[in-house]
C-alpha positions in Angstrom: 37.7 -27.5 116.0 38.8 -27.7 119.6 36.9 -29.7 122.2 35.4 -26.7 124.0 33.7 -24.9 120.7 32.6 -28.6 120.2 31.1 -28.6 123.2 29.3 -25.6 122.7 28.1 -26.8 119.3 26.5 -29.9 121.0 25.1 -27.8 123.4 23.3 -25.5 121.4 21.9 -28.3 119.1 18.3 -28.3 120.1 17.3 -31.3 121.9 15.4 -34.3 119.5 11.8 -34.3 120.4 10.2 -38.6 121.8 10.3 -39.3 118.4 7.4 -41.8 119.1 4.2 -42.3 121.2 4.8 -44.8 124.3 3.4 -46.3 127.0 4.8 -48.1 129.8 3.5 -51.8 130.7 5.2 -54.0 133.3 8.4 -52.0 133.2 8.4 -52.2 129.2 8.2 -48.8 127.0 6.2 -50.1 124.1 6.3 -47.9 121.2 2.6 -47.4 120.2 2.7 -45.8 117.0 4.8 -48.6 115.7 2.3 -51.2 116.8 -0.3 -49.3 114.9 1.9 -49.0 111.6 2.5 -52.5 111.3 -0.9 -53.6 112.2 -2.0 -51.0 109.6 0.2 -52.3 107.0 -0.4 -56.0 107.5 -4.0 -55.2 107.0 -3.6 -53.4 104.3 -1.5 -55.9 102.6 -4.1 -58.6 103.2 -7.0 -56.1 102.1 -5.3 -55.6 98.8 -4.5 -59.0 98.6 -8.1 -60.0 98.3 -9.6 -56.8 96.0 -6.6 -58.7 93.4 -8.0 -61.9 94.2 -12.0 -60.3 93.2 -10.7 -58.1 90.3 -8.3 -60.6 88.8 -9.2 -61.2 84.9 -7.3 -62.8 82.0 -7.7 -60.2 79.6 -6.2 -56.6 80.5 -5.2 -56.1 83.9 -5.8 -53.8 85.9 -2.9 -51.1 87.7 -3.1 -53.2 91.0 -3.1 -56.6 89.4 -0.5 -55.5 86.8 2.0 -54.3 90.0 1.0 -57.7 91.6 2.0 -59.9 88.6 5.5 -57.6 88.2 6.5 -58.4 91.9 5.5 -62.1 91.3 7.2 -62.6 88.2 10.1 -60.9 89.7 10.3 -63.0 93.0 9.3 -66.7 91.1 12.2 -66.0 88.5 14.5 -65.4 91.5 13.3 -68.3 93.1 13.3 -71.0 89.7 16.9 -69.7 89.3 18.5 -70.5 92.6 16.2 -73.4 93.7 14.0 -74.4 90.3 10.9 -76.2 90.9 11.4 -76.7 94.7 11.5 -73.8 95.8 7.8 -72.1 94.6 6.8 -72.5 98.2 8.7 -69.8 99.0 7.1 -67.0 96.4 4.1 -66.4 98.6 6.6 -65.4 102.0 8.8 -63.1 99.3 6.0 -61.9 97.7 4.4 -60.6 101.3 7.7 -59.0 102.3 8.3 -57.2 99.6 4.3 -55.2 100.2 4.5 -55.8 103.8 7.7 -53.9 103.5 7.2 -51.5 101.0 3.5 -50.4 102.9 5.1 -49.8 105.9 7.9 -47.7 104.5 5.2 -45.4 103.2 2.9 -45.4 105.9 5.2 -42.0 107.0 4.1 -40.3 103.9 0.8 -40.1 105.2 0.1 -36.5 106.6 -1.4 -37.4 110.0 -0.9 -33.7 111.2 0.9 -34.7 114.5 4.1 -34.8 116.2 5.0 -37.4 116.8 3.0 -38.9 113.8 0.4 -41.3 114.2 1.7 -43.8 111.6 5.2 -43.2 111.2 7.4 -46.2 109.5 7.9 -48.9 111.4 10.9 -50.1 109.5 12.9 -47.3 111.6 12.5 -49.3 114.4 15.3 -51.7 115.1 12.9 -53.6 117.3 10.3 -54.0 114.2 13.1 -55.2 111.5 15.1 -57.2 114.2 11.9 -59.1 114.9 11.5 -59.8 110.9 15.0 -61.1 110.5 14.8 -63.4 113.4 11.3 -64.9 111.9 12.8 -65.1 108.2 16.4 -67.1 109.4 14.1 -69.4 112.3 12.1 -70.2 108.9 15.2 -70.9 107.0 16.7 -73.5 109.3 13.8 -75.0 110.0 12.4 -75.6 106.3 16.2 -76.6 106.5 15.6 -79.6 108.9 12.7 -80.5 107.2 14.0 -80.9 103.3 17.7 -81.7 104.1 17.0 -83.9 107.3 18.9 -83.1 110.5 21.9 -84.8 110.0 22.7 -83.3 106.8 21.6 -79.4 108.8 24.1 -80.2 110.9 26.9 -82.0 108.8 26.8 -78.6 106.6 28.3 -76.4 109.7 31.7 -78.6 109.3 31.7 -78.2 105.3 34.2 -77.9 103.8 36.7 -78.4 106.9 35.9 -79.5 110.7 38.3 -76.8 111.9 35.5 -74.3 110.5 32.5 -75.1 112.6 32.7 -71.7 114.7 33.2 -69.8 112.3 30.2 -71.8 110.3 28.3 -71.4 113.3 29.2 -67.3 113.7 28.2 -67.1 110.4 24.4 -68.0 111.2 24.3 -66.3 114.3 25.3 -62.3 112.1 22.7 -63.4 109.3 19.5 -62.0 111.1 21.9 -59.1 112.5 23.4 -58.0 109.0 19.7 -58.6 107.9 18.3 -56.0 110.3 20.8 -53.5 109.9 20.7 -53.5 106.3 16.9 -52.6 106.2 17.4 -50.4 110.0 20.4 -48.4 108.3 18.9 -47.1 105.7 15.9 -45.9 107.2 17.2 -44.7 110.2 19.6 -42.3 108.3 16.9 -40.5 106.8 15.6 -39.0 110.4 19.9 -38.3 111.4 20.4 -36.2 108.0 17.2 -34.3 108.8 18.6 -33.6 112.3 22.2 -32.8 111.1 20.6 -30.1 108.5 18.7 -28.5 110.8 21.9 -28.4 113.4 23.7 -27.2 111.4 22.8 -24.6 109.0 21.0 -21.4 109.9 17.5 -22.1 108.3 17.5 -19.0 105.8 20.4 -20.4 103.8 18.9 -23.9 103.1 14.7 -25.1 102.1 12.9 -24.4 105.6 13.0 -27.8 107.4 8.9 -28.3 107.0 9.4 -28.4 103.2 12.6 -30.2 103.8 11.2 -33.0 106.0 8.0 -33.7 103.1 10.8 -33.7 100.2 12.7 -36.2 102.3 9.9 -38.4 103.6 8.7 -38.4 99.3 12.1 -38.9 98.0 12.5 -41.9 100.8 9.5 -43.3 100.4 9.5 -43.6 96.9 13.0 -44.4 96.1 14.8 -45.7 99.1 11.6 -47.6 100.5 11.4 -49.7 97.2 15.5 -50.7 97.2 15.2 -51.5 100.4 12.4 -54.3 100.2 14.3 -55.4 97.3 17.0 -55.6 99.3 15.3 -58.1 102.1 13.4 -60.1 100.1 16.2 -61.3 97.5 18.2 -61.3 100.7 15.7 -64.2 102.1 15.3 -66.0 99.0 19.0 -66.5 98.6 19.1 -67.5 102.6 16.5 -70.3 101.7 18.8 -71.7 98.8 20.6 -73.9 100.5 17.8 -74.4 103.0 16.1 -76.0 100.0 18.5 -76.9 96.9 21.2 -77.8 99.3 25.1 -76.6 99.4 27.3 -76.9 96.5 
């Protein structure tokens, strides 16, 4: 294709709608439907946290207490394997990200009827997931300083070699970006294909883009939402291994 029928291609792509619902506040675009989501999430993460807490029973379980115990059997076993005893303070944070996660991923499933939506993921903001990874690595050096001590913290950045404290050092600075973009990525791509399809191809050869868009939005939510809090939180508990067991 030459670069002036590429041109024209670009051109007559139909410009991308605000994909979210702003305001400006001391020279700051604040995206407030994102704000929403993740307020919405945390609460309901905390809300279903305490119906388990009521319902909880030692005979049969119930769905919600059953999914609960999965996740938490899931995360501790992670955490005994790579850290053993020392590391079950770190089940509850793992445990939260994964439904903190996982809630906010389908908060876009929600049919709010608008456009832009009302509650669309907040995970597909860079700003949201950035501002996770930078908590989660903070936490890790710091519960770092505290069980190793700070001469051992920051004896391990010339381990194995002295000559290898920048690139020890670069190493810790890419964790929360290769963090963000691993959960960012994914999420992120699902909006581009749906763009790219309906650039691309005349709408009466493919599913009309409405239909398109809700079989996207399920299949993301319930498949690629899941993987992808899987993802972070064995991602965190293997960053607080050596915060807590120490290098070896």
């Amino acid at each position: 294709m030459t670069p002036h029928a590429l041109g024209g291609l670009v051109a007559a792509t139909p410009a991308i709608p605000e994909p979210h619902i702003t305001a400006h506040v001391a020279g700051m675009t604040i995206y407030v439907d994102d704000i929403i989501s993740t307020v919405v999430a945390g609460a309901i993460v905390i809300a279903l946290g305490f119906l388990v807490r009521a319902r909880v029973t030692s005979g049969v379980p119930g769905r919600l207490q059953l999914a609960f115990e999965t996740v938490v059997e899931w995360v501790s076993g992670q955490v005994e394997s790579s850290m053993g005893e020392g590391g079950r303070p770190i089940v509850p944070l793992a445990v939260t990200l994964f439904f903190f996660i996982l809630i906010a991923n389908w908060l876009e499933m929600l049919p709010t009827g608008h456009d832009p939506q009302y509650l669309p993921a907040p995970t597909g903001d860079i700003n949201f997931v950035a501002a996770m990874a930078v908590f989660v690595i903070v936490l890790v050096h710091a519960t770092w300083i505290r069980k190793q001590g700070l001469r051992h913290y920051l004896g391990h950045y010339t381990r194995p070699y002295t000559a290898l404290l920048p690139i020890n050092v670069l190493e810790e600075l890419v964790k929360p970006v290769t963090l963000t973009l691993r959960l960012f990525g994914n999420i992120f791509a699902g909006g581009v294909l749906l763009v790219l399809i309906a650039a691309l191809f005349p709408a009466r050869f493919i599913v009309p883009i409405p239909v398109a868009d809700v079989v996207w939005k399920a299949f993301d939510g319930l498949f690629v939402g899941p993987v992808q809090a899987f993802i972070f939180t064995l991602l965190t508990i293997l960053y607080f291994q050596s915060a807590i067991a120490g290098e070896h």
